[in-house]
Structures are given as structure tokens and as C-alpha cells.
ZAPA-189551 format. One record per residue (C-alpha): residue in one letter; residue number from 1; z, y, x. Coordinates in nm, 4 decimals, always signed. Each point is the difference from the previous one (the first is absolute). Layout:
<recs>
<rec><residuo>A</residuo><num>NUM</num><up>Z</up><north>Y</north><east>X</east></rec>
...
</recs>
This chain:
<recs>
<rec><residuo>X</residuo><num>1</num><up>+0.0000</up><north>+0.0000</north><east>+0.0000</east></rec>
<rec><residuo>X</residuo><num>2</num><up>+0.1204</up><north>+0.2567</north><east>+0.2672</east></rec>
<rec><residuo>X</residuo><num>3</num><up>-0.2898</up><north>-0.1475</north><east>+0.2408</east></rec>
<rec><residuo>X</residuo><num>4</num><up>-0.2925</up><north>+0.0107</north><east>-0.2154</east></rec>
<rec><residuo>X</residuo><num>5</num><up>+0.1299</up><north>+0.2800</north><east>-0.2673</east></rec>
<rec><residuo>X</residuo><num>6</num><up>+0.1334</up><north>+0.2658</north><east>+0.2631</east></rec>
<rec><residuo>X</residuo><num>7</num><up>+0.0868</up><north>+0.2646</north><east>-0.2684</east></rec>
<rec><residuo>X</residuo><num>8</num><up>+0.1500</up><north>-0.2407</north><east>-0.2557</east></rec>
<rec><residuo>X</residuo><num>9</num><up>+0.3648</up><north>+0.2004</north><east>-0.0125</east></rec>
<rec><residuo>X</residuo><num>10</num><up>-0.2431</up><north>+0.3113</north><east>-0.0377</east></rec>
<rec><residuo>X</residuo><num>11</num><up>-0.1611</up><north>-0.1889</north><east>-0.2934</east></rec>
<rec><residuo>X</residuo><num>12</num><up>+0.2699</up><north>-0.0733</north><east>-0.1465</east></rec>
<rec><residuo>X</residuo><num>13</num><up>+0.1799</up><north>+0.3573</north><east>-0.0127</east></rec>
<rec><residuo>X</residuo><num>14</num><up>-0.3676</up><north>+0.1489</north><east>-0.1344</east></rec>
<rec><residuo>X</residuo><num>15</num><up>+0.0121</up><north>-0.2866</north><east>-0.2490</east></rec>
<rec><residuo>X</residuo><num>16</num><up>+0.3759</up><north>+0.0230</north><east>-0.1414</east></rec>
<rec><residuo>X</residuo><num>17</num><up>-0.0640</up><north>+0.4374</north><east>+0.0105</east></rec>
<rec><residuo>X</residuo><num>18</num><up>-0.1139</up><north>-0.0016</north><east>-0.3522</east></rec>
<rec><residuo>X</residuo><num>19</num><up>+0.0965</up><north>-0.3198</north><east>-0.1725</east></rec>
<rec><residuo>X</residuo><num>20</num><up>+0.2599</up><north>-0.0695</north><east>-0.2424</east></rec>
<rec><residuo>X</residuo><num>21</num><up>+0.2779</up><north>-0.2158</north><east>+0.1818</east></rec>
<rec><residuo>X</residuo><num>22</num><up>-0.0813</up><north>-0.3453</north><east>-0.1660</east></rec>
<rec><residuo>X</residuo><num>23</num><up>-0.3695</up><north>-0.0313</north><east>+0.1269</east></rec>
<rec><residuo>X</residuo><num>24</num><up>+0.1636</up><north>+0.1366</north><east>+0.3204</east></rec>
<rec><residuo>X</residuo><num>25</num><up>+0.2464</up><north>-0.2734</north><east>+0.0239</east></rec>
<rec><residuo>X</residuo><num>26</num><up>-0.2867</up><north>-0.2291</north><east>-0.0978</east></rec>
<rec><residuo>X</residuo><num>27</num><up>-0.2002</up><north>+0.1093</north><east>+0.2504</east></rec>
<rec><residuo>X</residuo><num>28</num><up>+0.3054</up><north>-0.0104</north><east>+0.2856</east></rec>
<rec><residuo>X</residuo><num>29</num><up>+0.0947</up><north>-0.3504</north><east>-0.1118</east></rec>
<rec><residuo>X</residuo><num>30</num><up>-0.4420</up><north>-0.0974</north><east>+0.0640</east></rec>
<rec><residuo>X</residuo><num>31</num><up>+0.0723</up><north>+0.1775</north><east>+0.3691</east></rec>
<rec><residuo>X</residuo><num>32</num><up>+0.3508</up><north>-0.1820</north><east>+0.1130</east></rec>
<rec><residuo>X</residuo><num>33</num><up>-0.1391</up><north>-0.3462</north><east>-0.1668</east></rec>
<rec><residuo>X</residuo><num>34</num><up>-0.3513</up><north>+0.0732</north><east>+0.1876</east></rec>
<rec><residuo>X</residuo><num>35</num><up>+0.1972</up><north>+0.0721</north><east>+0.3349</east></rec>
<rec><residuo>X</residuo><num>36</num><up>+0.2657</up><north>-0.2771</north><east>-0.0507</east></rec>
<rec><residuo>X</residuo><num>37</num><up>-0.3122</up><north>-0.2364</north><east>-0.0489</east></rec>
<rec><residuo>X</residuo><num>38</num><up>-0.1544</up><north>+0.1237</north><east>+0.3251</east></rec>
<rec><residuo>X</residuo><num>39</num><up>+0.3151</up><north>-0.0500</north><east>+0.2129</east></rec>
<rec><residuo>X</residuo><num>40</num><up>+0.0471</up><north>-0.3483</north><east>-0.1373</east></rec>
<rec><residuo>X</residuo><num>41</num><up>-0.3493</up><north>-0.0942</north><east>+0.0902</east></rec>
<rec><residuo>X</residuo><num>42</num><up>+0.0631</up><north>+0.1495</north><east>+0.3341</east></rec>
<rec><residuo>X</residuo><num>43</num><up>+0.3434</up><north>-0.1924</north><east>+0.0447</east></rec>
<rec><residuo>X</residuo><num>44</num><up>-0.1951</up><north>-0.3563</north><east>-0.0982</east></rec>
<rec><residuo>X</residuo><num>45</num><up>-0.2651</up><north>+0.0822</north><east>+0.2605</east></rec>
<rec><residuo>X</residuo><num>46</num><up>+0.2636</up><north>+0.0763</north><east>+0.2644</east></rec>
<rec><residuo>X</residuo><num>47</num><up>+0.1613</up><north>-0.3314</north><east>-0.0551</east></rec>
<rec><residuo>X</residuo><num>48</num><up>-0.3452</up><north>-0.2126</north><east>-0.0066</east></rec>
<rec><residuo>X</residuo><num>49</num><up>-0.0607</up><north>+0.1685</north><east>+0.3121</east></rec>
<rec><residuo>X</residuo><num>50</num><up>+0.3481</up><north>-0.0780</north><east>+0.1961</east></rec>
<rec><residuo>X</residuo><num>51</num><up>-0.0421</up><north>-0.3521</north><east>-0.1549</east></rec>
<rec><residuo>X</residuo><num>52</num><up>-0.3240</up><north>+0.0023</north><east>+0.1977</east></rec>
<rec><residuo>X</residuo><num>53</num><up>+0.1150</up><north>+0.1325</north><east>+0.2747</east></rec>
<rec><residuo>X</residuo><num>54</num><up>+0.3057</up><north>-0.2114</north><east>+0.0237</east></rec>
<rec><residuo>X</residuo><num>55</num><up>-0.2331</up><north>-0.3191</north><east>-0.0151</east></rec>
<rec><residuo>X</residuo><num>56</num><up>-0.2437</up><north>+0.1028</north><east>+0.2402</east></rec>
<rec><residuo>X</residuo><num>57</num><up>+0.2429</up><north>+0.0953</north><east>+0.2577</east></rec>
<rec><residuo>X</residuo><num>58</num><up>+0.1930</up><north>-0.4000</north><east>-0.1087</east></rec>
<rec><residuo>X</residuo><num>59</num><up>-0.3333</up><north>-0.0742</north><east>+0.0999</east></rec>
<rec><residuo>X</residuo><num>60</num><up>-0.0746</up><north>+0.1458</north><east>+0.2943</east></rec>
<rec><residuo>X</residuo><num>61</num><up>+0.3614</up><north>-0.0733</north><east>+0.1373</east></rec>
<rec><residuo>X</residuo><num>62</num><up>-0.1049</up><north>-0.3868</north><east>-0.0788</east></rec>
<rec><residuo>X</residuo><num>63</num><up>-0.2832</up><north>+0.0315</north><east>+0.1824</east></rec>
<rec><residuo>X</residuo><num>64</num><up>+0.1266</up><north>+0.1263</north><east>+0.3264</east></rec>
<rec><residuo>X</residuo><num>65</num><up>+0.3127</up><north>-0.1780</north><east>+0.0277</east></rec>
<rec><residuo>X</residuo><num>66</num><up>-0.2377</up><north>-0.3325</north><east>-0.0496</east></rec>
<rec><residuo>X</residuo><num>67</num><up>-0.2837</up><north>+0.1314</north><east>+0.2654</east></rec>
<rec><residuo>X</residuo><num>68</num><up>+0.3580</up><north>+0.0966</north><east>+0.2384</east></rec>
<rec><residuo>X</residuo><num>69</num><up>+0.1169</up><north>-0.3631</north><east>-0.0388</east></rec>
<rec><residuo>X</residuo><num>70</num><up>-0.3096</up><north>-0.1739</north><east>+0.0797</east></rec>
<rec><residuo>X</residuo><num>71</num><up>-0.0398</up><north>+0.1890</north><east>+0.2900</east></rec>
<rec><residuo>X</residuo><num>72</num><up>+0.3496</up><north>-0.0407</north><east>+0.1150</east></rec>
<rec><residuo>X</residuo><num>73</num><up>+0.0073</up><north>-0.3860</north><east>-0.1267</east></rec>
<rec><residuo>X</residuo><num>74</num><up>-0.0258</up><north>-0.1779</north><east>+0.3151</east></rec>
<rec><residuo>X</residuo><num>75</num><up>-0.2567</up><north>-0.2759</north><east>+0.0100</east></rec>
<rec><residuo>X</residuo><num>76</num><up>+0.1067</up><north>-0.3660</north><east>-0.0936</east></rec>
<rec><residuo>X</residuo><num>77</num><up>-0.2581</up><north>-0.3004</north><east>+0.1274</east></rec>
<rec><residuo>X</residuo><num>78</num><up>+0.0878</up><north>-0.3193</north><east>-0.1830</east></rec>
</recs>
């Protein structure tokens, strides 16, 4: 909202100026549920991306710890 609406609190006072105060609180109740929207969809993508992150770096650990051992891992001849 802020990000792709830079005037929105400018909006909103040149919107509420002249209205009676029940399409106003309509119309402040359409903003907060628009922006409360926004920030949950912002908190869900925040979390996919530390799960992702947290499982690529699992993975990456994995990786190097197994390429360290066999490297380190001396040699057996049966």
C-alpha cells in the first residue's frame, strides 16, 4: 500500500474532508483491512522464505560435512 500507493495517508485525508463520518469509517475500515491484508501476505512470504533458507543451508551443511569426511576418511583395503 505505502510502496505502490505513496500518497495513500494524503488520499485518505482528501477523501474523509467532505464525507459524512459513516462512509468515512467505511472507507478507514477498507484501508486498515487492505493494509492488515498486505502485511499478512508479507509475514507468510517471510516465513516460506526462512523455511527455504533454513533447508538449503541443512543442505548445504550436509553436503560439506559428507565431502569433509570422505576426504578425511582414511582408506580401508579389504
Amino acid at each position: 500500500m505505502g510502496i505502490q500507493d505513496k500518497h495513500w495517508a494524503k488520499e485518505i485525508i482528501t477523501r474523509t474532508k467532505k464525507r459524512d463520518n459513516v462512509i468515512n469509517s467505511r472507507f478507514i475500515k477498507k484501508k486498515i483491512n487492505r493494509l492488515t491484508n498486505n502485511i499478512a501476505q508479507a509475514s507468510a512470504t517471510i516465513t516460506n522464505l526462512q523455511v527455504q533458507l533454513s533447508t538449503y543451508w541443512t543442505q548445504a551443511t550436509a553436503a560439506t560435512i559428507n565431502s569433509t569426511t570422505t576426504a578425511i576418511a582414511p582408506a580401508t583395503n579389504t
